[in-house]
N, C-alpha and C positions, 0 to 999 in steps of 0.2 A: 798691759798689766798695770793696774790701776789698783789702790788702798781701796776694801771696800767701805770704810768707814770715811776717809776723807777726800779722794778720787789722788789722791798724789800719783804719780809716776811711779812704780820699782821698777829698780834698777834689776838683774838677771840674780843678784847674792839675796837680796831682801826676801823677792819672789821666792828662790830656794827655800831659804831660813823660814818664813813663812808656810810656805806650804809643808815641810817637813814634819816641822812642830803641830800645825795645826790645823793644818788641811785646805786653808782658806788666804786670798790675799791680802794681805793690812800691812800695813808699813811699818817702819821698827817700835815709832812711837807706840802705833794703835798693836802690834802683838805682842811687846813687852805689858802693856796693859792687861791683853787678854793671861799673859802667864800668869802675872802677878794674881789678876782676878780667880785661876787652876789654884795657884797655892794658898792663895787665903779663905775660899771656899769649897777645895777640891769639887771644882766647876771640871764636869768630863767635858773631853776634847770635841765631844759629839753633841756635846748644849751648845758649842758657838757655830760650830757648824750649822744645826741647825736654824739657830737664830740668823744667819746672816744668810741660810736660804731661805727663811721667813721675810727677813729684809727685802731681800733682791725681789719677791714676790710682793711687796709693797705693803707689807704687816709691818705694824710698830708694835713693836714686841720690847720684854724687857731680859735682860739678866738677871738672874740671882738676886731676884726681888722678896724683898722679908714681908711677911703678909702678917706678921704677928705675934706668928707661935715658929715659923722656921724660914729659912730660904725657899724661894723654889727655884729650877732652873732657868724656867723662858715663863714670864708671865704676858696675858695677852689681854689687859687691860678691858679693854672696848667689848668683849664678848663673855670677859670674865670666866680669863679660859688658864688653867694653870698646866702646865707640861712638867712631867719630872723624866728625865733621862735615868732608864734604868743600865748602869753600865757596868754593871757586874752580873753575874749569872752564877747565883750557889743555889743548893739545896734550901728551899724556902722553908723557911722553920714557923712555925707557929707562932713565935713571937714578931716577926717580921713580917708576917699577914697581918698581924692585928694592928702593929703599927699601921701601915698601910693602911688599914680601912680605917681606924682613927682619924692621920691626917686628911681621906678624901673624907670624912663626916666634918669636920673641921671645915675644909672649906666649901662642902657644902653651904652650913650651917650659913657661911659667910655673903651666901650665892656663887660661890667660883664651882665649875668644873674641874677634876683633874683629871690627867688623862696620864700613863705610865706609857713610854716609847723606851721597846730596846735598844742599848746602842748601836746590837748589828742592822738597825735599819737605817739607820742613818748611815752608818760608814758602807753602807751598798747601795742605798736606795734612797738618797737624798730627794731628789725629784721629786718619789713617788709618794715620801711621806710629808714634803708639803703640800703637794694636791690634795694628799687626804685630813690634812690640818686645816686647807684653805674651805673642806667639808664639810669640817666640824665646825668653825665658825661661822660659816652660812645659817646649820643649823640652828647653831644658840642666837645667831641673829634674830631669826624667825619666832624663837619662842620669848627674847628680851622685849619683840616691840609685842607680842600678844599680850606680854603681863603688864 
């Protein structure tokens, strides 16, 4: 049981406290980070997850990276790949589609992809939604070196 962020040691309370809270191992330092990071951009529980199975998979990825006009969850620089954690599930109103297609016009425009991920895939199917991330970015690989 190792910090995934700094390899430290936890101790069997950290581990707990960590995993409780967040799903993932980090030390007190590195998951008082990550809350503070929840409360000052309610960052869902299921963006660091993510991001630190993008890690372990050997993506440099970012947090709640401001691209201009907002945050986003996990950006992924090199592929120009944007992730937004959808972690809520209401009745999509017409004004919250249009948002939606504004900001992906947005970062079109910029060259970024977005791509929307529910949170119940990640909190069931961690694995299988970084193999399909690690897809996506192969793709945009392919078409970054054709342009």
């Amino acid at each position: 049981m190792t910090c995934l962020e700094c390899n430290k040691q936890l101790d069997h309370s950290e581990h707990k406290l960590a995993m409780e809270s967040l799903g993932v191992e980090l030390c007190q330092a590195h998951r008082k980070r990550m809350v503070k990071l929840i409360e000052s951009h309610k960052t869902p529980v299921e963006a660091i997850q993510l991001y630190y199975g993008l890690k372990e998979a050997g993506v440099t990825a970012m947090l709640e990276w401001w691209d201009g006009t907002k945050s986003i969850d996990i950006a992924i620089s090199r592929v120009k790949l944007n992730i937004e954690i959808d972690a809520e599930y209401h009745m999509l109103t017409h004004e919250q589609a249009i948002n939606d297609l504004e900001e992906a016009m947005h970062s079109f425009k910029n060259g970024f992809t977005t791509i929307r991920i529910p949170h119940v895939l990640i909190k069931y199917y961690l694995k299988e939604t970084v193999n399909n991330i690690l897809g996506i970015m192969e793709g945009l690989r392919v078409h970054i070196k054709a342009i």
